[in-house]
TIRO-2110 file (N, C-alpha, C; in Angstrom, 1 decimal):
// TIRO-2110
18.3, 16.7, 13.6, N, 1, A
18.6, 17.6, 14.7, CA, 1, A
18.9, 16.7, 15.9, C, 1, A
20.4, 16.2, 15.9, N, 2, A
20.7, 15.2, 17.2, CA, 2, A
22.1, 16.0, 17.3, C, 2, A
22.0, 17.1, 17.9, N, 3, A
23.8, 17.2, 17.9, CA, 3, A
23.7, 17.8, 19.7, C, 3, A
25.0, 18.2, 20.4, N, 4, A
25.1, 18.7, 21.6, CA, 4, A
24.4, 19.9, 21.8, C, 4, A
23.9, 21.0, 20.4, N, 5, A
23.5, 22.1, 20.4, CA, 5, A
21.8, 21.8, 20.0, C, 5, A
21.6, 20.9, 18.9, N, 6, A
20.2, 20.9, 18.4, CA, 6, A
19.7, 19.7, 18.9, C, 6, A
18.2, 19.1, 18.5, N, 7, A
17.8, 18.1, 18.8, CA, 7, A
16.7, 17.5, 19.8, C, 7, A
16.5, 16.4, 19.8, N, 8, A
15.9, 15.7, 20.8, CA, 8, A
17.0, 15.0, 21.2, C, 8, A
17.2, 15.0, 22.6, N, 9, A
17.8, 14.6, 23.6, CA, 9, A
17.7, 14.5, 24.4, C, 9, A
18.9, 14.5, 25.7, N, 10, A
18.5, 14.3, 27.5, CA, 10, A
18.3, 15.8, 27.8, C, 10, A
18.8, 16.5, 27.4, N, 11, A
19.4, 17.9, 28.0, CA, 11, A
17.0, 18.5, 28.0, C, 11, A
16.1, 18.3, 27.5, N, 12, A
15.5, 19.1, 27.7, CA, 12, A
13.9, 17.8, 28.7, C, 12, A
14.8, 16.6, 28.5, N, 13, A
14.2, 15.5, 29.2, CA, 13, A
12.7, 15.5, 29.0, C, 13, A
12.0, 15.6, 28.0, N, 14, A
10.7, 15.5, 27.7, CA, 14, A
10.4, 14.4, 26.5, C, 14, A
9.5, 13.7, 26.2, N, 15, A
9.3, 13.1, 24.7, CA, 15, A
8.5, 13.9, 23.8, C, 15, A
8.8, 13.5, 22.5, N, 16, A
7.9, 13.4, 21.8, CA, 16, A
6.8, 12.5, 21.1, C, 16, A
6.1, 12.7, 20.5, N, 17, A
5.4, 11.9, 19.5, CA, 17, A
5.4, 11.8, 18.4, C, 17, A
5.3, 11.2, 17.6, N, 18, A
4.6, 11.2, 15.8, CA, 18, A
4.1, 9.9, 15.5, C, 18, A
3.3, 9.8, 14.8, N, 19, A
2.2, 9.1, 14.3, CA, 19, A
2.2, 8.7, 12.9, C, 19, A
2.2, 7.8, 12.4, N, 20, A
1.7, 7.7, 10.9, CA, 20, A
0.6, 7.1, 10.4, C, 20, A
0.0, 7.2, 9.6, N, 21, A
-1.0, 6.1, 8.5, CA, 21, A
-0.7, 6.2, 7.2, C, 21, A
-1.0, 4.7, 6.8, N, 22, A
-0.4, 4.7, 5.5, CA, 22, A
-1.4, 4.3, 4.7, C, 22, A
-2.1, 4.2, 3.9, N, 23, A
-2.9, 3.7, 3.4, CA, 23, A
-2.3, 3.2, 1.9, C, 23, A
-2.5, 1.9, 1.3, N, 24, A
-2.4, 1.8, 0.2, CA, 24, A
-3.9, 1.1, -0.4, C, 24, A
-4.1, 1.5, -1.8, N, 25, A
-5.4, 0.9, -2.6, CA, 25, A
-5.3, -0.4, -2.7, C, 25, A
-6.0, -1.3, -2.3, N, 26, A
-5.8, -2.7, -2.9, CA, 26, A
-5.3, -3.7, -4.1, C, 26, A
-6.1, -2.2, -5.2, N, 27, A
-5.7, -2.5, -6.3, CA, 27, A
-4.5, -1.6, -6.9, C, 27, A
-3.7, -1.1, -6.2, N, 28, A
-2.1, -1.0, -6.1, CA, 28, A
-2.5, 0.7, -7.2, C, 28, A
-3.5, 1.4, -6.9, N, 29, A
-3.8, 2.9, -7.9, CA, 29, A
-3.3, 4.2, -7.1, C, 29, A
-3.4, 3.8, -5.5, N, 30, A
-3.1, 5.0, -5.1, CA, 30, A
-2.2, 4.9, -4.1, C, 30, A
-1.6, 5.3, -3.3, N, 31, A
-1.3, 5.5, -1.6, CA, 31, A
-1.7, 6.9, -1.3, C, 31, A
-1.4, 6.5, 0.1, N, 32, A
-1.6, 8.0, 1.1, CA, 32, A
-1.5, 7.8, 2.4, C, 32, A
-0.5, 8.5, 2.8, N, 33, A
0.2, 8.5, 3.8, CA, 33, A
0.0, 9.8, 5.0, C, 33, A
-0.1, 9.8, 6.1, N, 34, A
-0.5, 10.8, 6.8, CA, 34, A
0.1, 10.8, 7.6, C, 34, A
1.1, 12.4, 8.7, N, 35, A
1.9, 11.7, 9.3, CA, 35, A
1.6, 13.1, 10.6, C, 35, A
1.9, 12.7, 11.5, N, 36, A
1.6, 14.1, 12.7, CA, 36, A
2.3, 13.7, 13.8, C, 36, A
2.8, 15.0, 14.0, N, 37, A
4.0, 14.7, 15.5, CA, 37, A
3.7, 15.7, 16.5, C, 37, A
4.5, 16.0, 17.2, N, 38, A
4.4, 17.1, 18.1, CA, 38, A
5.2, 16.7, 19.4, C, 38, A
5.8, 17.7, 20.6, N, 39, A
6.4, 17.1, 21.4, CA, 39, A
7.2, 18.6, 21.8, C, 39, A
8.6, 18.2, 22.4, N, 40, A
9.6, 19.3, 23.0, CA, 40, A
11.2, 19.0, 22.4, C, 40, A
11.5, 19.7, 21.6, N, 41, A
12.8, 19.8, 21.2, CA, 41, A
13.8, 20.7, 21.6, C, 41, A
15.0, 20.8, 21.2, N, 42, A
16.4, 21.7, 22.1, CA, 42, A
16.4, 22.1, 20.4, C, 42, A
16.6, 23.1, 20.0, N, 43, A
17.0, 23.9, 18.5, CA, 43, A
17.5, 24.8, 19.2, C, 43, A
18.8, 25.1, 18.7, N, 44, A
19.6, 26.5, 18.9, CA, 44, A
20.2, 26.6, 20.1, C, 44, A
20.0, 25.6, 20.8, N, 45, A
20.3, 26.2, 22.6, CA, 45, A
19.1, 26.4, 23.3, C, 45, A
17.9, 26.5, 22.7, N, 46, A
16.5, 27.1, 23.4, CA, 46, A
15.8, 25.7, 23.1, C, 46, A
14.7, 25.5, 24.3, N, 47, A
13.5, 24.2, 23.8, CA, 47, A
12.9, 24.8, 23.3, C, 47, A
11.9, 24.0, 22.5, N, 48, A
10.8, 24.7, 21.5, CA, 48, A
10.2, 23.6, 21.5, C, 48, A
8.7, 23.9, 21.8, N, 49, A
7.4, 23.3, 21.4, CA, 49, A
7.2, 22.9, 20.0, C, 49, A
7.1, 22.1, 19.7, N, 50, A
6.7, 21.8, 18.1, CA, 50, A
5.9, 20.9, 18.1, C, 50, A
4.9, 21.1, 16.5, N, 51, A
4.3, 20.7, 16.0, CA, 51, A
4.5, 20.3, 14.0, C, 51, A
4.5, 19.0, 13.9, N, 52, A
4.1, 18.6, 12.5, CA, 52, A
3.4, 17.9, 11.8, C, 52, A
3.2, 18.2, 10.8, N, 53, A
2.2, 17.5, 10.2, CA, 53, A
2.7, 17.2, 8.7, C, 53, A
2.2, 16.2, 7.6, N, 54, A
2.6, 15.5, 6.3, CA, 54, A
2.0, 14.9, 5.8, C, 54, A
1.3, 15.0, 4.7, N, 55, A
0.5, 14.7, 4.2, CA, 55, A
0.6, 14.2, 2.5, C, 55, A
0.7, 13.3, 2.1, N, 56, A
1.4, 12.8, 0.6, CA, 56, A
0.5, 11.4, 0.2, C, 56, A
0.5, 12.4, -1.5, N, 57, A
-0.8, 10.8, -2.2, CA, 57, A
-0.2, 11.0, -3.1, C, 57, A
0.0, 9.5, -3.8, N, 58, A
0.5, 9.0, -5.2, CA, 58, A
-0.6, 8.4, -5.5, C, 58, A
-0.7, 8.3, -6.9, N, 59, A
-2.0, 8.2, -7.7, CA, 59, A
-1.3, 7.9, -9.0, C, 59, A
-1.4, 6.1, -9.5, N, 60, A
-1.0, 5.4, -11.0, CA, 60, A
-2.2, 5.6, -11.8, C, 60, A
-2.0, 6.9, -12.6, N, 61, A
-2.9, 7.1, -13.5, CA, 61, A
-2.7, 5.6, -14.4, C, 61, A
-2.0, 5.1, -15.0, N, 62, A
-2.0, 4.1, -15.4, CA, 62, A
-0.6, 3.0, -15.8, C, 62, A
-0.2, 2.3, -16.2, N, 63, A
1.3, 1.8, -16.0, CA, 63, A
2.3, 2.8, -16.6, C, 63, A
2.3, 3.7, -17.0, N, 64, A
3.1, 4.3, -17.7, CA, 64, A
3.5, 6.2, -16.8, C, 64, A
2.1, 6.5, -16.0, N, 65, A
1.6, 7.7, -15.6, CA, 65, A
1.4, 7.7, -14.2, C, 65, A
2.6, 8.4, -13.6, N, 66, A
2.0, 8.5, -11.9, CA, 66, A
2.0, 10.0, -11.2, C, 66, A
1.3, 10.8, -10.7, N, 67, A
1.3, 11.9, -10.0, CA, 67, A
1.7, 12.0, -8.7, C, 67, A
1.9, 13.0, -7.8, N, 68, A
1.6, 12.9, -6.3, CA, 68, A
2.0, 14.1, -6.1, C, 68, A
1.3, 14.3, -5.3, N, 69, A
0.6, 15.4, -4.1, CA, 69, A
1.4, 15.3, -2.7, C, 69, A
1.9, 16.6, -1.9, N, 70, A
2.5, 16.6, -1.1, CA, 70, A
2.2, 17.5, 0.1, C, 70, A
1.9, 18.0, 1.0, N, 71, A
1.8, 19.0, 2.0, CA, 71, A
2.6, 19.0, 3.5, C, 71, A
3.3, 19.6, 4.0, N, 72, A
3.7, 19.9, 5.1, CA, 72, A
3.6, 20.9, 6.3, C, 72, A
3.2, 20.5, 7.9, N, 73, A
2.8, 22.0, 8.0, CA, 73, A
3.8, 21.5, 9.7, C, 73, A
5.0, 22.7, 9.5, N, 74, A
5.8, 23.0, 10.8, CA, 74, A
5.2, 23.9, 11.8, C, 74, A
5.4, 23.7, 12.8, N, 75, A
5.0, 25.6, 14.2, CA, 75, A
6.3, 24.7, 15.3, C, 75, A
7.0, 26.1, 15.2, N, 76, A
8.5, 26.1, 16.4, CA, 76, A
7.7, 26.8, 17.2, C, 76, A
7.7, 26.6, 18.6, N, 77, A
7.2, 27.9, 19.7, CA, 77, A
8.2, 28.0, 21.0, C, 77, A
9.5, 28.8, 20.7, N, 78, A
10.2, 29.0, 21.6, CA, 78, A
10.1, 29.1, 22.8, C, 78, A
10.3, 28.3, 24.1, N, 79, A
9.6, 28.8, 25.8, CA, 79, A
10.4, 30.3, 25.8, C, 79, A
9.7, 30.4, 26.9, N, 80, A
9.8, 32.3, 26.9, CA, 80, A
9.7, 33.5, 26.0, C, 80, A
8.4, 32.8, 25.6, N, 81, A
7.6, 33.6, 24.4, CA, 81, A
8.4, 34.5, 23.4, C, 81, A
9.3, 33.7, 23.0, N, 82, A
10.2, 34.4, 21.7, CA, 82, A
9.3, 34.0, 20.8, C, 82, A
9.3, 34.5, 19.3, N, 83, A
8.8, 34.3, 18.5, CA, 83, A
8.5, 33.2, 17.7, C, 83, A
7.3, 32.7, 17.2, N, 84, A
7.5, 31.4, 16.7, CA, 84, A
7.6, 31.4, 15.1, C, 84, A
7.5, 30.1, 14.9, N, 85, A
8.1, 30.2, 13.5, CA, 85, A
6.7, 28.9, 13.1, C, 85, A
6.2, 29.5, 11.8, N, 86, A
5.4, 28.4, 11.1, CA, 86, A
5.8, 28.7, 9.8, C, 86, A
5.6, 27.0, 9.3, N, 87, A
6.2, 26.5, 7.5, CA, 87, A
5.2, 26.1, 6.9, C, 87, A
5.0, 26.0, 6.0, N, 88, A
3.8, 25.5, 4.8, CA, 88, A
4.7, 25.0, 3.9, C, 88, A
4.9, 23.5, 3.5, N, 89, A
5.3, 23.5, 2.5, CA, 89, A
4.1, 22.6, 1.2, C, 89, A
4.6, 22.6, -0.4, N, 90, A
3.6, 21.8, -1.3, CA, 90, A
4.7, 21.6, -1.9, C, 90, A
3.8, 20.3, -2.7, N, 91, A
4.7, 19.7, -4.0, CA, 91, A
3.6, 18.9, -4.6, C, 91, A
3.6, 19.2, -6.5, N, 92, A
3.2, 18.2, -7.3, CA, 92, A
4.5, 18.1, -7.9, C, 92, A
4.4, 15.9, -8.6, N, 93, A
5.1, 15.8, -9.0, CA, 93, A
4.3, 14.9, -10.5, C, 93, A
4.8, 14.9, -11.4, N, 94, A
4.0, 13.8, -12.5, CA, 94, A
5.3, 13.0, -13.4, C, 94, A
5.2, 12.1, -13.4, N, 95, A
6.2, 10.9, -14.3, CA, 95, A
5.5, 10.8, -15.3, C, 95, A
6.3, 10.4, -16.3, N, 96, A
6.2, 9.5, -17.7, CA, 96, A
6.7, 8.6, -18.5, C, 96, A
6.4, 7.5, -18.6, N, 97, A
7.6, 6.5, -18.8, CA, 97, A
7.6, 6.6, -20.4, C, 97, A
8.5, 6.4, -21.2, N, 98, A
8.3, 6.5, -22.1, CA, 98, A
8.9, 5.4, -22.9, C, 98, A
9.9, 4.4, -22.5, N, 99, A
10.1, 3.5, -23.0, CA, 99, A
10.4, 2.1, -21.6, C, 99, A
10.6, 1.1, -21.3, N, 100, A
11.2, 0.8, -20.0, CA, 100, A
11.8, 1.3, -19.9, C, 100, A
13.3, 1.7, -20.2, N, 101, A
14.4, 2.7, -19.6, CA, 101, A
14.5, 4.0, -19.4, C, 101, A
13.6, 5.0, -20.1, N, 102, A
13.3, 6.1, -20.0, CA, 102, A
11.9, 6.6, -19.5, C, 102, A
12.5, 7.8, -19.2, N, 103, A
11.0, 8.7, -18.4, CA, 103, A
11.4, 9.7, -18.4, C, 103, A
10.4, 11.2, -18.4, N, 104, A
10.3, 12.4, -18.1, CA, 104, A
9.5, 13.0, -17.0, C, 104, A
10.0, 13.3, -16.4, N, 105, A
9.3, 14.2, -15.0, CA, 105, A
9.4, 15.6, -14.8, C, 105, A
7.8, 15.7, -14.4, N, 106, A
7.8, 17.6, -13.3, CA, 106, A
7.3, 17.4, -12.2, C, 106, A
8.3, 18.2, -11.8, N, 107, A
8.3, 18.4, -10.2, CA, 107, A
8.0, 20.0, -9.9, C, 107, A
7.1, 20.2, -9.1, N, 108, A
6.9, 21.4, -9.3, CA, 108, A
7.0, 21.6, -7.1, C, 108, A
7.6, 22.8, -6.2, N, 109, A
7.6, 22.5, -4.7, CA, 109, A
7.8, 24.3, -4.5, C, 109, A
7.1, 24.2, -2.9, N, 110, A
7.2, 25.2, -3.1, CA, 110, A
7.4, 25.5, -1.2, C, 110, A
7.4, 26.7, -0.3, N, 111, A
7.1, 26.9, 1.3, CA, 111, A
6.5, 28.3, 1.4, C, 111, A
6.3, 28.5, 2.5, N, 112, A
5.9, 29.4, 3.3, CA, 112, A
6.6, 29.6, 4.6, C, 112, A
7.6, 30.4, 5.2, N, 113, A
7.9, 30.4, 6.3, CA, 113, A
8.2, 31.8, 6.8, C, 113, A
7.0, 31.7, 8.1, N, 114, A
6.9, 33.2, 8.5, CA, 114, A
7.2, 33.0, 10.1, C, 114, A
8.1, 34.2, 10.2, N, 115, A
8.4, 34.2, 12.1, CA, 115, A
7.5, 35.2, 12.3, C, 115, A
7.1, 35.4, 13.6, N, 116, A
6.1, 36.4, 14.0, CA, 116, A
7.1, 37.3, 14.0, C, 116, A
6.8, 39.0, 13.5, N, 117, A
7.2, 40.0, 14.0, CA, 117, A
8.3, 40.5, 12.5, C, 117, A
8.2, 39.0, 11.2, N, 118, A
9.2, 39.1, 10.1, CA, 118, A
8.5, 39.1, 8.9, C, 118, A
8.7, 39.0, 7.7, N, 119, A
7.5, 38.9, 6.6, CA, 119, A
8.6, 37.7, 6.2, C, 119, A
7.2, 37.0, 5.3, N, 120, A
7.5, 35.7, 4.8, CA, 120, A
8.4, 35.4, 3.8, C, 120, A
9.0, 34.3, 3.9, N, 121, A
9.9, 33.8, 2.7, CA, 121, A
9.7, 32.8, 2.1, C, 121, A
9.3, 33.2, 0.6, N, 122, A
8.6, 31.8, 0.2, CA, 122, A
9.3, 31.5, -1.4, C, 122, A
10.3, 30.4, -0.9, N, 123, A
11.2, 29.9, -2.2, CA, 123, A
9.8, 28.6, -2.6, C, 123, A
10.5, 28.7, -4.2, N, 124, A
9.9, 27.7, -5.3, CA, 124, A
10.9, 27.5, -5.7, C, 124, A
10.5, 26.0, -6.8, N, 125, A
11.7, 25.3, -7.4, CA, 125, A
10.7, 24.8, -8.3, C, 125, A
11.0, 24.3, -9.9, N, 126, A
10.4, 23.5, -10.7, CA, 126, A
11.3, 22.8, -11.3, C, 126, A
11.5, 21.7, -11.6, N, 127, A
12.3, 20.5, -12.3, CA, 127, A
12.0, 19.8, -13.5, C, 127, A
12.6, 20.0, -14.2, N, 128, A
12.2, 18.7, -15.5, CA, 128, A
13.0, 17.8, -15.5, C, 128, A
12.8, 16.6, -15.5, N, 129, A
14.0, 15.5, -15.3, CA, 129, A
13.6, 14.5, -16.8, C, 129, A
15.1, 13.8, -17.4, N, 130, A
15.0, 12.9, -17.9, CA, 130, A
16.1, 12.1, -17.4, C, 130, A
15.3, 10.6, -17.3, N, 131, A
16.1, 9.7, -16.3, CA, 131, A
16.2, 8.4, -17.8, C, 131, A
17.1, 7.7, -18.0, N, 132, A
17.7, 6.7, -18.3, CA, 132, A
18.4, 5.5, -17.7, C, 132, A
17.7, 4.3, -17.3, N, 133, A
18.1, 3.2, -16.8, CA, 133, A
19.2, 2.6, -17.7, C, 133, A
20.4, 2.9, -17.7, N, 134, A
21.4, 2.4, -18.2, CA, 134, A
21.6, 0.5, -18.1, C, 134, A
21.4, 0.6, -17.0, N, 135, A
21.7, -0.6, -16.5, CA, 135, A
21.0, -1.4, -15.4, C, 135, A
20.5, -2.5, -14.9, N, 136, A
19.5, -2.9, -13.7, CA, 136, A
19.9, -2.2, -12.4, C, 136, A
21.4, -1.6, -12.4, N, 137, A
21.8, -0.7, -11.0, CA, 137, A
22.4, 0.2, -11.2, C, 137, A
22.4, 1.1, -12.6, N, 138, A
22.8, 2.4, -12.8, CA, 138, A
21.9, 3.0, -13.6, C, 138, A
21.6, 4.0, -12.6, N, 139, A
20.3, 5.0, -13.7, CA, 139, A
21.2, 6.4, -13.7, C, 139, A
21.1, 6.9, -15.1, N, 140, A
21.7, 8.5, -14.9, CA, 140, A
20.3, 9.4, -15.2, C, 140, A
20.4, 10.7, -14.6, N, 141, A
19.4, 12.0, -15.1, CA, 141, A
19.9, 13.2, -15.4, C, 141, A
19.1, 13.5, -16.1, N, 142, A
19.3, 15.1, -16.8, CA, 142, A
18.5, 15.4, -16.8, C, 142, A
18.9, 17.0, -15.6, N, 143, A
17.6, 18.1, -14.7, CA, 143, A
17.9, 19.0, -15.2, C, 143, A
16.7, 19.6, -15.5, N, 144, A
16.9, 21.6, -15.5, CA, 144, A
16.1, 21.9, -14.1, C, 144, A
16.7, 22.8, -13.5, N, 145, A
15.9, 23.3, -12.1, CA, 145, A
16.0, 25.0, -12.3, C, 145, A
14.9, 25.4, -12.0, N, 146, A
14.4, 26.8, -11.7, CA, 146, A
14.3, 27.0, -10.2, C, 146, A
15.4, 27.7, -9.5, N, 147, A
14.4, 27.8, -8.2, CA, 147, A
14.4, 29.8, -7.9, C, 147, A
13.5, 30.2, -7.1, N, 148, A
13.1, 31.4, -7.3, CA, 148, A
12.7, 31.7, -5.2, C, 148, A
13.3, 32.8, -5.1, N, 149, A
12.4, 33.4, -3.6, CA, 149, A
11.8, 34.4, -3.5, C, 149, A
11.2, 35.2, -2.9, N, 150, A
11.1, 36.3, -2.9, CA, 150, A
11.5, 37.4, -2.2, C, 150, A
12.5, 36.9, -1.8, N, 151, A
13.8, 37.5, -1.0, CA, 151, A
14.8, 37.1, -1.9, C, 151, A
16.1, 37.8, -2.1, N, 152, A
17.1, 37.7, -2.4, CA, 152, A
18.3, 36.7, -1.6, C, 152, A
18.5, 35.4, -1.8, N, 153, A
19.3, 34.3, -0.9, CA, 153, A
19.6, 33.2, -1.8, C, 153, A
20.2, 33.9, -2.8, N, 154, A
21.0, 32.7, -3.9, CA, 154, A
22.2, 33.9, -4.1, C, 154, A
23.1, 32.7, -3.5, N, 155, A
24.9, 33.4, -3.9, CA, 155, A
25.0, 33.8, -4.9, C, 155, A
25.7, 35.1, -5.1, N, 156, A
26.0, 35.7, -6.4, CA, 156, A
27.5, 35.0, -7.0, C, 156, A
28.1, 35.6, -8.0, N, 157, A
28.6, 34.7, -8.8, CA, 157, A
29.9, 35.9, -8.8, C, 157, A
31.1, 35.4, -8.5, N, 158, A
32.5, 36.2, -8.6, CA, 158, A
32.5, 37.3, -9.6, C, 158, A
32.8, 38.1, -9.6, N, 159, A
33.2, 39.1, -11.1, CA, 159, A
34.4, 38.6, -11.6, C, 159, A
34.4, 38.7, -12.6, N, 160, A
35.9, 38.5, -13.4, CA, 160, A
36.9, 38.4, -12.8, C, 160, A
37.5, 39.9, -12.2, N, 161, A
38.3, 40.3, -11.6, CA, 161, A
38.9, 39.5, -10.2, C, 161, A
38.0, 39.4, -9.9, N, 162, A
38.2, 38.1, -8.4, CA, 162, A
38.3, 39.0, -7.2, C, 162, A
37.7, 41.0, -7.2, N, 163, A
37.4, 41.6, -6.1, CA, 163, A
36.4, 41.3, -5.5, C, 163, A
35.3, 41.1, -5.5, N, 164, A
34.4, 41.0, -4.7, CA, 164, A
33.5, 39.8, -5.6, C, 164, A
32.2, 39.7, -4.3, N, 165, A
31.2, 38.9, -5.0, CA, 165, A
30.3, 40.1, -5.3, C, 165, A
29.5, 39.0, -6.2, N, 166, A
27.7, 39.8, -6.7, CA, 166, A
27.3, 39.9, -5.3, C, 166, A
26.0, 40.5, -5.7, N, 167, A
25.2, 40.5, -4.4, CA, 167, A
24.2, 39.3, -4.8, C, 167, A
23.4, 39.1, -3.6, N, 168, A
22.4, 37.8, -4.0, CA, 168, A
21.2, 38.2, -4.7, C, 168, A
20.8, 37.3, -5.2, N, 169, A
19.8, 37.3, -6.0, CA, 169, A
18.8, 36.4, -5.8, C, 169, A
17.0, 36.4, -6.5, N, 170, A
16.1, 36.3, -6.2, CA, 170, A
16.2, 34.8, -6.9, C, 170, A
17.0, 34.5, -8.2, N, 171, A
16.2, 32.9, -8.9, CA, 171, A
17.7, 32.9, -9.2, C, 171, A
17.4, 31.0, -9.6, N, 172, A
18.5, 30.5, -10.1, CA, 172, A
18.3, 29.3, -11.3, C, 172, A
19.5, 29.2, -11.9, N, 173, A
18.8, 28.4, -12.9, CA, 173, A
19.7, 27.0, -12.7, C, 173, A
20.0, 25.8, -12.7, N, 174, A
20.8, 24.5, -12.8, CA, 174, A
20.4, 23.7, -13.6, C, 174, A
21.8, 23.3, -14.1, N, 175, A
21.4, 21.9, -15.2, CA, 175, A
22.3, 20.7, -14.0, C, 175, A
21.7, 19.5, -13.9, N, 176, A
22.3, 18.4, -13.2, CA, 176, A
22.6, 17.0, -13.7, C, 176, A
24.0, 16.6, -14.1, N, 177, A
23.8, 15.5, -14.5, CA, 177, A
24.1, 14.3, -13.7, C, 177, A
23.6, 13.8, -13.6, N, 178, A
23.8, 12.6, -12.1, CA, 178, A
23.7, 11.1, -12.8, C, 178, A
24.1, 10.0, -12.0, N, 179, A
24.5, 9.2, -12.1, CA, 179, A
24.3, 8.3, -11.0, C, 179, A
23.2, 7.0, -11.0, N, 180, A
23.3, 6.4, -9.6, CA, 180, A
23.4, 5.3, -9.3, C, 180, A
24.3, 4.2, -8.9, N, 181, A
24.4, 3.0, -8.5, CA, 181, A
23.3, 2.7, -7.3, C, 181, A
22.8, 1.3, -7.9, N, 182, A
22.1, 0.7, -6.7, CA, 182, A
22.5, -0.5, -6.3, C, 182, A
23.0, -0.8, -5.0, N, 183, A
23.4, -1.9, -4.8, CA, 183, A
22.9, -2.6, -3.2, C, 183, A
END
């Protein structure tokens, strides 16, 4: 959020803060990272008081097995008592290596975001990935993703015909095959 309309910039001339700690285990089993901000930002044309927080642990079950744990917690508070907005977000995630080149992963994430005076919208997603290291700087994956809200806000899909669209819908399904250079 750095543009002429959103962001921290000159236009609302205040700072902010954030903070981190990182913790890692000595004997290289876990991290955990903690992170909290807060301050005055420009969103939308209006300043807003904000507050965040982040919270994430990885944990090496053993050389082959790694988990991690995620939380995030937003509050937007618009000046002139417009409505605010608070987020909740989670995520577990678990790996598995299964040979050096391969691995299988779940990703399981999820939010909570409610304005005052609106009812809440709370999308999920679950992921199974299998990833193959092709090469020392090309990995490709192949995802299935589920994601689901409880509101209807996934594009519908053309009719045949090419008159109109669907209407939106509540879940979605994707397969993704990707491909990634590291250099």
């Amino acid at each position: 959020f750095d543009t002429a309309t959103d962001g921290v910039h000159s236009q609302n001339g205040k700072r902010a803060c954030i903070g981190q700690l990182n913790f890692t285990d000595p004997k290289g089993k876990y991290v955990a990272v903690g992170t909290l901000g807060f301050g005055k930002d420009y969103l939308g044309g209006v300043n807003t008081k904000d507050t965040a927080g982040e919270g994430d642990f990885t944990y090496n079950i053993n050389a082959k097995q790694l988990i991690g744990l995620g939380y995030t917690y937003v509050k937007y508070q618009p000046d002139g008592g417009a409505a605010k907005t608070t987020q909740n977000g989670y995520a577990a995630y678990y790996r598995q290596a299964l040979t050096t080149k391969t691995a299988v992963a779940l990703r399981f994430s999820g939010s909570n975001s409610k304005a005052d005076g609106t009812g809440s919208v709370k999308p999920t997603e679950i992921t199974l990935t299998y990833e193959c290291k092709a090469a020392a700087n090309f990995t490709t994956r192949l995802e299935y993703r589920h994601d689901h809200n409880n509101v209807a806000s996934f594009f519908g899909h053309d009719d045949p015909v090419g008159d109109s669209a669907a209407p939106s819908k509540k879940s979605q399904d994707l397969v993704i095959l990707a491909g990634m250079f590291t250099f």
